[in-house]
ROROBA-150518 format. One line per 8 residues: their letters; for each residue x, y, z of C-alpha. Coordinates in nm, 3 decimals. Layout:
BEGIN
A	X Y Z ~ ...
end
This chain:
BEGIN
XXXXXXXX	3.760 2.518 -10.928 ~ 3.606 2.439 -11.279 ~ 3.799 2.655 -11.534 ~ 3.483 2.795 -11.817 ~ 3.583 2.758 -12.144 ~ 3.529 3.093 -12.373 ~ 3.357 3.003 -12.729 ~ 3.490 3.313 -12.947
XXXXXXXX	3.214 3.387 -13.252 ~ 3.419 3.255 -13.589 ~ 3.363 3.596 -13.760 ~ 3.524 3.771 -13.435 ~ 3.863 3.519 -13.472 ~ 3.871 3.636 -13.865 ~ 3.820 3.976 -13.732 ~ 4.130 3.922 -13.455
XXXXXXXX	4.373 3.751 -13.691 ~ 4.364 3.961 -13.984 ~ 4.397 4.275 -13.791 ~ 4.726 4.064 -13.652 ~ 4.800 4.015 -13.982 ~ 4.743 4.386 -14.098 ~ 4.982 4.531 -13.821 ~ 5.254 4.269 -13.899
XXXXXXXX	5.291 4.374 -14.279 ~ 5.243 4.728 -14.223 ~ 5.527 4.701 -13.952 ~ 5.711 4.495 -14.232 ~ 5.642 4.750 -14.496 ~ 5.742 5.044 -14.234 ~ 6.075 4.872 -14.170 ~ 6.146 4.864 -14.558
XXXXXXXX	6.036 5.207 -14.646 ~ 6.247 5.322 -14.376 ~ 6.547 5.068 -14.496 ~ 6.519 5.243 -14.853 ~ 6.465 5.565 -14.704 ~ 6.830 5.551 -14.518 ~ 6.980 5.363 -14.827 ~ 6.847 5.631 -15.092
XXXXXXXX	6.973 5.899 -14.826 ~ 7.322 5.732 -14.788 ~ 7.417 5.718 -15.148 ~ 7.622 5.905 -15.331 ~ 7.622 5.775 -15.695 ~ 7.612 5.409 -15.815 ~ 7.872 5.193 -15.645 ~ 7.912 5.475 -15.410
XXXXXXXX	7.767 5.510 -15.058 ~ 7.798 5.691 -14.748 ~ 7.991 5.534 -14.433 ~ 8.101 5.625 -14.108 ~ 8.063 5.931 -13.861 ~ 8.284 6.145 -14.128 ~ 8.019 6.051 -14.387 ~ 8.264 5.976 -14.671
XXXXXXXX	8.118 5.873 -15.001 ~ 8.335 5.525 -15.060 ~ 8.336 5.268 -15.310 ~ 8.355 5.240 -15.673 ~ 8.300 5.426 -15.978 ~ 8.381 5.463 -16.333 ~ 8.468 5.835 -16.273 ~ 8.156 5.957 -16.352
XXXXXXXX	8.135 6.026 -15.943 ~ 8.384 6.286 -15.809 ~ 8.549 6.156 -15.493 ~ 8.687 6.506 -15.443 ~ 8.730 6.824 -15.608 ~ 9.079 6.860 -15.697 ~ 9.044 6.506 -15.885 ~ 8.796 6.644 -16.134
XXXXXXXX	9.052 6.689 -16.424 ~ 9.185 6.334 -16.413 ~ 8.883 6.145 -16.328 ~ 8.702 6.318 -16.597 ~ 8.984 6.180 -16.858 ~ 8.929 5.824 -16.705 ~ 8.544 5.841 -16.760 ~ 8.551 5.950 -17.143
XXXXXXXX	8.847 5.689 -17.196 ~ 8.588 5.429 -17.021 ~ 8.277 5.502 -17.230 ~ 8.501 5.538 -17.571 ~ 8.591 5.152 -17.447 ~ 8.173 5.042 -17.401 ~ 8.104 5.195 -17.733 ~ 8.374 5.005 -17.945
XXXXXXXX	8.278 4.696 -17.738 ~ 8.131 4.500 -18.053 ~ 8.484 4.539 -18.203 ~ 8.690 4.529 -17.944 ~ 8.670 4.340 -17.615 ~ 8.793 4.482 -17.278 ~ 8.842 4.414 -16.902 ~ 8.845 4.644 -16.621
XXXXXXXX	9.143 4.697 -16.363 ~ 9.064 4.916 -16.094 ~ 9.318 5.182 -15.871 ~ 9.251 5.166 -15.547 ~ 9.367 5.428 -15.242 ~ 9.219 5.596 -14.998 ~ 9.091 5.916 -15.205 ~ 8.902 6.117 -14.927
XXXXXXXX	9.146 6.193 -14.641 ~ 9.166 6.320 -14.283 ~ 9.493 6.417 -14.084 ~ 9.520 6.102 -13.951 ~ 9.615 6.010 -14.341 ~ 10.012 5.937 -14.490 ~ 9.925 6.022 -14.808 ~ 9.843 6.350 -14.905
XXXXXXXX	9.566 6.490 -15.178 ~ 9.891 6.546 -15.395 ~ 10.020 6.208 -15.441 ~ 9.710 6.089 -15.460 ~ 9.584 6.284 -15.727 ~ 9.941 6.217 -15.927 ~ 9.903 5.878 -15.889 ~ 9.553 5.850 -16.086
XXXXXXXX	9.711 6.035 -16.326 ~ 9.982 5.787 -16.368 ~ 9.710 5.510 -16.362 ~ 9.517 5.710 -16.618 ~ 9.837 5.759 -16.833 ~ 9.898 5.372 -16.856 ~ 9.545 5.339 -16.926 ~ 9.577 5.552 -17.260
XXXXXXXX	9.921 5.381 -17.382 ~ 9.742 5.046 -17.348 ~ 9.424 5.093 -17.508 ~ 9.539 5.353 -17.783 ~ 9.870 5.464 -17.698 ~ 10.204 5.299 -17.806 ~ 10.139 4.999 -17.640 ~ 9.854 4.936 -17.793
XXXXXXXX	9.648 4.540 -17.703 ~ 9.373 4.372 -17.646 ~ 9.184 4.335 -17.480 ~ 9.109 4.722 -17.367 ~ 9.094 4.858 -17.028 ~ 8.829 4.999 -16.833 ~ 8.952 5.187 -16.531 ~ 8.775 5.194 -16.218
XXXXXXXX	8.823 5.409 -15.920 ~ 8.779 5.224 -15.558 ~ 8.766 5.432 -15.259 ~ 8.832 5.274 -14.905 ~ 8.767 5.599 -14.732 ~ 9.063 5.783 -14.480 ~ 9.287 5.495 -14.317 ~ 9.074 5.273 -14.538
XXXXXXXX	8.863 5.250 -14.265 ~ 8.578 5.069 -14.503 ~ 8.789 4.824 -14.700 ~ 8.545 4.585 -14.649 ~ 8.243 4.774 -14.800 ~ 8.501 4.871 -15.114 ~ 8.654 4.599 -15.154 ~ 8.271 4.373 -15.153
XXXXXXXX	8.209 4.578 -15.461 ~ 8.495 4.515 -15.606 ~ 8.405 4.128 -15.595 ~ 8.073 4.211 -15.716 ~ 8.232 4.348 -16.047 ~ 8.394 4.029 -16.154 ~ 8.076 3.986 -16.390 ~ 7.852 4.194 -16.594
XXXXXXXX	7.918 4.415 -16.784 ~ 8.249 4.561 -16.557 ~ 8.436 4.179 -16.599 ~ 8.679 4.324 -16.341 ~ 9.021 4.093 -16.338 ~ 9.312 4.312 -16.153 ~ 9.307 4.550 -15.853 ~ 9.616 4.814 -15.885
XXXXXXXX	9.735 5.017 -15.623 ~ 9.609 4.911 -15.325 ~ 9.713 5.222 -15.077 ~ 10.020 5.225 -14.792 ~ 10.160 4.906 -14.575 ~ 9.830 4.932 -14.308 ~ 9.652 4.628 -14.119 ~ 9.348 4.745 -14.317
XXXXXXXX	9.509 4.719 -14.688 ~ 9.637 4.419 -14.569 ~ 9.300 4.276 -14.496 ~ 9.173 4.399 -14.854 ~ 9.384 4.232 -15.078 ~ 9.420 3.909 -14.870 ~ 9.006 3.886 -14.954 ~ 9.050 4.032 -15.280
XXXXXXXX	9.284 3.704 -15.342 ~ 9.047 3.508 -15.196 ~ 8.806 3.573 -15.437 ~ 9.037 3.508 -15.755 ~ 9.127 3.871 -15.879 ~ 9.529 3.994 -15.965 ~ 9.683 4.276 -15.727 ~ 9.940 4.492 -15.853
XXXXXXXX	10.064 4.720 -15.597 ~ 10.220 5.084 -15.675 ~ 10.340 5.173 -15.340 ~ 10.296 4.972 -15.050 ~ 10.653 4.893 -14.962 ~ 10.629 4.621 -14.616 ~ 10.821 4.363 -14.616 ~ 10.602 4.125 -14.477
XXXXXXXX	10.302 4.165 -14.700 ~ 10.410 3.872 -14.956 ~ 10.336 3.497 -15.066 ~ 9.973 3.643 -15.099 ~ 9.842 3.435 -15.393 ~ 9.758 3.687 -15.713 ~ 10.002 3.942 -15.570 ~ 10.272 4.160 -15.712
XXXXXXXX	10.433 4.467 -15.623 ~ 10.643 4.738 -15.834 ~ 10.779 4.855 -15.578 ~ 11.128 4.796 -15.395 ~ 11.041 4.667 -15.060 ~ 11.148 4.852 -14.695 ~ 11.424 4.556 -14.701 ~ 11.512 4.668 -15.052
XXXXXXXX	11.504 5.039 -14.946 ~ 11.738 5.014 -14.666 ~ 11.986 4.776 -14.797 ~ 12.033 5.063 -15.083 ~ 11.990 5.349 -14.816 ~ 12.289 5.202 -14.645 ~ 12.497 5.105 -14.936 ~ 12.467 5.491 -15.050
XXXXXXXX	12.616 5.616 -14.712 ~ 12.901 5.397 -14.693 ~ 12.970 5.512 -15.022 ~ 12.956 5.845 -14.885 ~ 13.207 5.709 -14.597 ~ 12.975 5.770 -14.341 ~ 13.104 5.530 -14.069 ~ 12.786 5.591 -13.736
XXXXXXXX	12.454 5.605 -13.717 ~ 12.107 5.607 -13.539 ~ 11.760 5.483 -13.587 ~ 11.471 5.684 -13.510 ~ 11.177 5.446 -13.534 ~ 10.778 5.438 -13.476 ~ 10.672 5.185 -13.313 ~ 10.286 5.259 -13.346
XXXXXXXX	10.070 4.851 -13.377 ~ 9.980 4.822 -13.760 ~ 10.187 5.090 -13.896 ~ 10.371 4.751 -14.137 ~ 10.622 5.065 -14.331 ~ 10.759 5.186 -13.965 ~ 10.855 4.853 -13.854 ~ 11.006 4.641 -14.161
XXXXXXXX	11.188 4.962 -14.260 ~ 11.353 5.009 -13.875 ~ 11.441 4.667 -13.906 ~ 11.600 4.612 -14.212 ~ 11.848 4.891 -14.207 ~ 11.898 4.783 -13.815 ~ 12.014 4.466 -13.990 ~ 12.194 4.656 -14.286
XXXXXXXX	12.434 4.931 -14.204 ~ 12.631 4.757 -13.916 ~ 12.944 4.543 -14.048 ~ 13.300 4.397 -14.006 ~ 13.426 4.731 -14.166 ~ 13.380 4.933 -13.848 ~ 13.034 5.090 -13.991 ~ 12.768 5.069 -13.702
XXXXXXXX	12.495 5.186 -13.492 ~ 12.606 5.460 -13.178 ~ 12.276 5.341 -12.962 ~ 11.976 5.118 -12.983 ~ 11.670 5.213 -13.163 ~ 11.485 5.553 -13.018 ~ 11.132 5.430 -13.051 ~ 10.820 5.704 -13.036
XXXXXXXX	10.418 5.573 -13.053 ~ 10.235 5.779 -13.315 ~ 9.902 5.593 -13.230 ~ 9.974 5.792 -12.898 ~ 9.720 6.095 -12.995 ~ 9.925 6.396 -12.798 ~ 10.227 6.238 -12.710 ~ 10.474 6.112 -13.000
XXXXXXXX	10.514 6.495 -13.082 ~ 10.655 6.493 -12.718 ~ 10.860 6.203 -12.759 ~ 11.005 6.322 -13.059 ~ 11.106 6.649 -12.913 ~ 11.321 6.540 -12.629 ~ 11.554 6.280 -12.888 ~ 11.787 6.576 -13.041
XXXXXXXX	11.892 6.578 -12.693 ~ 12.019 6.214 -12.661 ~ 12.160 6.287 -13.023 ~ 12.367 6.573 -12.953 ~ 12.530 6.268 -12.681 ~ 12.540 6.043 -12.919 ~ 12.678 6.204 -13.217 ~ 12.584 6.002 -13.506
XXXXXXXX	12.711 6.122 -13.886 ~ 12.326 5.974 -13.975 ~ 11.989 5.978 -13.840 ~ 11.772 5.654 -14.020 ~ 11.431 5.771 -14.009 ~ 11.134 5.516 -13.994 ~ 10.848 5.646 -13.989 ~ 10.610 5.850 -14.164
XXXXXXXX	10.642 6.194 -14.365 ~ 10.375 6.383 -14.150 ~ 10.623 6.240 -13.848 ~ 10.947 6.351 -14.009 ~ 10.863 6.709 -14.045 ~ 10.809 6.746 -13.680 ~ 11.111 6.551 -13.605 ~ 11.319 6.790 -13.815
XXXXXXXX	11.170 7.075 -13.634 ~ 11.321 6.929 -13.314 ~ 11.658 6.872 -13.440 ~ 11.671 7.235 -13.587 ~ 11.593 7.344 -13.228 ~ 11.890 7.114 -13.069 ~ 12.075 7.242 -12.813 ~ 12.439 7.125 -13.002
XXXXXXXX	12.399 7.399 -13.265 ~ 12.750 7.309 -13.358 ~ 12.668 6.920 -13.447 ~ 12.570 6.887 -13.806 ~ 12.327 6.587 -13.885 ~ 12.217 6.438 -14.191 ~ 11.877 6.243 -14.196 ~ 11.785 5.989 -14.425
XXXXXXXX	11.414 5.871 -14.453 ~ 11.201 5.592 -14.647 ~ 10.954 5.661 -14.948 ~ 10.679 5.746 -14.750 ~ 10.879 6.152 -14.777 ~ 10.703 6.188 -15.091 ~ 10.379 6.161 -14.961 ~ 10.421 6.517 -14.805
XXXXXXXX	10.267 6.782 -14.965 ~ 10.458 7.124 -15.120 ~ 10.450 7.339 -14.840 ~ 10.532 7.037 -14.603 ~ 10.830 6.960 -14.783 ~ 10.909 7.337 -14.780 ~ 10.920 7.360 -14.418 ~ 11.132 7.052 -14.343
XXXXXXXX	11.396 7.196 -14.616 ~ 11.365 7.548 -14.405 ~ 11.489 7.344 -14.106 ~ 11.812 7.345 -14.229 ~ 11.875 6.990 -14.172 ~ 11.987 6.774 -14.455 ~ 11.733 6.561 -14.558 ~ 11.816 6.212 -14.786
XXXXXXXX	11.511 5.974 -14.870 ~ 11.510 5.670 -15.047 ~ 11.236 5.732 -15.291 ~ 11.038 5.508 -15.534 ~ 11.092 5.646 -15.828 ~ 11.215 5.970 -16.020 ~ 11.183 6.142 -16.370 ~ 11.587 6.191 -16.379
XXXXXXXX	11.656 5.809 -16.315 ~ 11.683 5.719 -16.654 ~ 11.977 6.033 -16.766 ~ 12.179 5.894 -16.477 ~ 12.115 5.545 -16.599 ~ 11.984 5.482 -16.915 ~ 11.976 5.153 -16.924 ~ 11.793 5.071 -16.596
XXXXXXXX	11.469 5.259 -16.706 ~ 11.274 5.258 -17.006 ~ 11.325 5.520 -17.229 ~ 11.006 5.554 -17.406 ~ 10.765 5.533 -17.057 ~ 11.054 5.776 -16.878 ~ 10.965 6.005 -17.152 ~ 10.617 6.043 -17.059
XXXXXXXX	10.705 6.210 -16.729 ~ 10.963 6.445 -16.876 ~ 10.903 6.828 -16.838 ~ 10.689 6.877 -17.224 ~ 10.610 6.528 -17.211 ~ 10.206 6.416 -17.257 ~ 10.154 6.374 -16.857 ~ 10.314 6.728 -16.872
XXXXXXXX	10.037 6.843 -17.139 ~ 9.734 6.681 -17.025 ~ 9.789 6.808 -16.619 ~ 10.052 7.129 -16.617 ~ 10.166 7.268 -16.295 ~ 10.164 6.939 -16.136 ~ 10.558 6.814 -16.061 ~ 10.654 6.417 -16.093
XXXXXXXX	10.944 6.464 -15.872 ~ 10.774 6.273 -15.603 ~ 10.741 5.944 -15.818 ~ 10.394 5.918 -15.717 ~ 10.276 5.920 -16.089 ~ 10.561 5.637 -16.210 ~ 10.482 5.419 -15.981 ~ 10.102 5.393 -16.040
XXXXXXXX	10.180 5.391 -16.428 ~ 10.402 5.109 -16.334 ~ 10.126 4.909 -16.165 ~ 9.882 4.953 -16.378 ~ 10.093 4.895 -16.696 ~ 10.186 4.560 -16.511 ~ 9.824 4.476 -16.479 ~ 9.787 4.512 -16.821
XXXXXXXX	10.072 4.340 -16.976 ~ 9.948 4.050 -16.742 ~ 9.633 4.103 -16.916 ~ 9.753 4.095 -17.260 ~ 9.949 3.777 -17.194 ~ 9.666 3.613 -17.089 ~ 9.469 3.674 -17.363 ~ 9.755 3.566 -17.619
XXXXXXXX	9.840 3.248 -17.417 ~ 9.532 3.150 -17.239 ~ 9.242 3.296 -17.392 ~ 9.040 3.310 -17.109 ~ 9.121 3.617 -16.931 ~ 9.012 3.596 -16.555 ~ 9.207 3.721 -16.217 ~ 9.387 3.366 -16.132
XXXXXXXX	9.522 3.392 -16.569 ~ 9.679 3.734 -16.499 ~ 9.782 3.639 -16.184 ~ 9.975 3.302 -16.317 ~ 10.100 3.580 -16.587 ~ 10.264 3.785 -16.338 ~ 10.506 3.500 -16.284 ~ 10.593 3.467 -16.663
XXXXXXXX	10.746 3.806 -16.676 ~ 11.110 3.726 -16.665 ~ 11.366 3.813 -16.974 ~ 11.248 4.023 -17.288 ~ 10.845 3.983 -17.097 ~ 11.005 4.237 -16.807 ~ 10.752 4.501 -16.769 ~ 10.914 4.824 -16.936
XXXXXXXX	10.823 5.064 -16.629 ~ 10.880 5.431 -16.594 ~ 11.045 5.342 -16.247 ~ 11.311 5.045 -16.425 ~ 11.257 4.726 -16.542 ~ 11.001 4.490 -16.343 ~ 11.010 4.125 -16.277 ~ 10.887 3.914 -16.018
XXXXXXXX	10.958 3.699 -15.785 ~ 10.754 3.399 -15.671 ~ 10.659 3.541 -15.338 ~ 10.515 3.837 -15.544 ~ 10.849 4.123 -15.454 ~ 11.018 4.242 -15.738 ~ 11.374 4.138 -15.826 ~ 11.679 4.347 -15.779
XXXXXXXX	11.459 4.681 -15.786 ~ 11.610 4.984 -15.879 ~ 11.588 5.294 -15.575 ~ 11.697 5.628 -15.620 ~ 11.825 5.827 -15.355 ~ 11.667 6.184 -15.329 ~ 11.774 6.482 -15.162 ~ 11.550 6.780 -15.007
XXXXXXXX	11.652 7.107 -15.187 ~ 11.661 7.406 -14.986 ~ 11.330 7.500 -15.194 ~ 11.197 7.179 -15.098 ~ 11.138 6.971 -15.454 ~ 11.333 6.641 -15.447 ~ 11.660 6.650 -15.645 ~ 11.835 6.329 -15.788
XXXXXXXX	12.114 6.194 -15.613 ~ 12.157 5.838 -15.785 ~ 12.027 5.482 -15.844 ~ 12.114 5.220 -15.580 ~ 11.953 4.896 -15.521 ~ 11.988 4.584 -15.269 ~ 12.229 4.433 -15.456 ~ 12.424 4.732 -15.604
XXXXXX	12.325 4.778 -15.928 ~ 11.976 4.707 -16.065 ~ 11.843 4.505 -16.348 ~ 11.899 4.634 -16.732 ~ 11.691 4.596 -17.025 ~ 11.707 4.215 -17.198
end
């Protein structure tokens, strides 16, 4: 069969393909007004979007965005500090460091809106003595605030902005704080490294987040924690004890911290564990509360002086309301917990002291460290967080006890005397040249910290730290007990 071959008209084909045409860029321009639309919708403020089914505003700003209400005092503070540093820009050069947590949380969270709000107030306070305060240098700081949302659940979106600040006119070098020991802060700063910028963190406390190039920590690690923890109690003569560990995937605090006192308090002098570990899952939605519940029972068996607690705050305080409802009234115990206590708010700490169980906790820092030993701590930055001191006058009504505050002062004063260095010796201040500085800090370059004197060690832990060990008052505020470290004694001004 002889197929006929259609002649179109030429004007009819011009006719065909630009109406092709047409409907392809009006599709294109549909899909791009509708991309905008979305994006325009989604943000919050520059450097600050919305993510996720909980729609939380994360990223970065300068603190002229509010991540959440009760952080409008400090972040205020942080964005007049940052323009007075623009406007004396022709005079004075500066870099930024940014603090980064997770600053809008769910339950699901460790820390609490307390500690968090302390700690940008601690970041805020080392901010001031740097650029204008009695540790005055160049160059000046810019602060930014980076938000990874609850559980940092969008470290990657935060943490891509963070990269993107290297240049302009942010010239970001250092990331400080950097949120608890999670898979998820573990991701961020291994890509922050990868792209060249320093890491100072304030309170993540895993063991086995080190020899990650560019970062430091200020604080005494879970190995560091329990080796003082245990030290303290046989002190104390206490001769048996327990470990009550979570055993949830990812939680990095839980398991070092289990571990290390597992591998701690046992020795040839007859001090040592009554059973193996009593595990619970808190990544079990519904059941670790269960789990937790039936354990006073094998306790009252076992009869251990101590209870070592690894796990979270939110976990301990339902744990303590199981042992207060043991069925051995007569058995006394004493628990002893990790740093992540502080995290718990004021009226969570008030119901685990209204247990009636005796609560210990290894903490990261405290305000009274420096009266019991003087020359551990740095006199002029312990001052700061004194009752009347400037932290005291700029934000009343809000307690240090919890350390919260020191310990992000710490980090971010670290970040800056890395800075500083850099500039003096190098010139060139980027990420890897504060980084290299971190290294450098050893003798009279220690870092003068609120928390005791900070040096490093090459895989990025901090040498000899000092820990204080904090008891829960019967009002609930944490009350000084005394300074321990891994090795006994900490390190003393040079």
């Amino acid at each position: 069969m002889m197929m006929v071959r259609v002649e179109w008209p030429l004007h009819v084909v011009r006719r065909v393909a630009f109406g092709a045409a047409t409907a392809v860029v009006l599709a294109l321009v549909g899909w791009f007004a509708a991309s905008w639309i979305q994006e325009s919708r989604a943000r919050c403020a520059d450097g600050v979007v919305e993510r996720g089914p909980d729609h939380e505003c994360v990223g970065v700003t300068d603190g002229s965005y509010r991540f959440a209400k009760h952080l409008g005092a400090v972040e205020k503070k942080i964005m007049e500090e940052n323009r007075r540093v623009e406007k004396n820009a022709g005079d004075e050069p500066y870099v930024s460091v940014a603090y980064m947590t997770s600053f809008t949380l769910t339950g699901d969270d460790s820390n609490s809106e307390e500690s968090i709000r302390r700690e940008l107030e601690g970041a805020y306070l080392a901010q001031y003595r740097h650029n204008r305060g009695d540790l005055s240098a160049s160059p000046k700081l810019r602060l930014l605030i980076a938000n990874p949302g609850s559980r940092s659940a969008h470290w990657r979106h935060t943490t891509d902005e963070l990269i993107k600040r290297k240049g302009g006119k942010d010239r970001l070098v250092a990331v400080a704080g950097l949120g608890p020991s999670t898979d998820e802060n573990l991701a961020a700063l291994k890509r922050l490294s990868e792209h060249g910028i320093a890491m100072v963190a304030s309170t993540m406390t895993a063991t086995n987040i080190r020899d990650i190039s560019g970062f430091v920590r200020v604080t005494p690690t879970n190995v560091d924690e329990a080796y003082a923890a245990a030290a303290y109690l046989k002190r104390q003569k206490v001769r048996t004890a327990v470990v009550v560990q979570d055993v949830a995937k990812g939680n990095l605090y839980a398991t070092t911290l289990g571990t290390a006192f597992t591998q701690a308090f046992p020795d040839k002098a007859g001090h040592r564990l009554v059973a193996e570990r009593m595990t619970y899952d808190s990544s079990v939605h519904g059941a670790w509360e269960n789990e937790l519940r039936y354990m006073p029972g094998q306790l009252c068996d076992q009869k251990p002086q101590v209870v070592y607690f690894a796990g979270r705050g939110m976990h301990l305080t339902h744990f303590l309301d199981a042992i207060a409802n043991r069925s051995c009234q007569t058995q006394q115990f004493t628990v002893i917990a990790g740093d992540d206590t502080t995290n718990l708010t004021a009226k969570q700490l008030a119901h685990a002291a209204a247990t009636g169980v005796r609560v210990l906790y290894t903490g990261l820092a405290h305000p009274d460290m420096h009266r019991s030993a003087p020359a551990t701590v740095s006199a002029p930055s312990a001052a700061y967080f004194q009752k009347g001191g400037l932290l005291d006058q700029w934000f009343p009504n809000d307690p240090r006890d919890d350390g919260q505050a020191i310990m992000a002062h710490d980090a971010v004063l670290t970040a800056g005397h890395g800075i500083q260095m850099a500039a003096r010796w190098q010139g060139n201040v980027t990420g890897d040249a504060v980084a290299r500085m971190f290294h450098q800090m050893d003798g009279r370059q220690q870092v003068a910290g609120a928390s005791g004197f900070i040096s490093f060690q090459n895989n990025g832990n901090p040498r000899n730290k000092a820990v204080p060990i904090l008891s829960l008052t019967k009002d609930g505020r944490a009350e000084f007990v005394e300074v321990s470290a891994a090795r006994g004694k900490p390190p003393e001004a040079q």
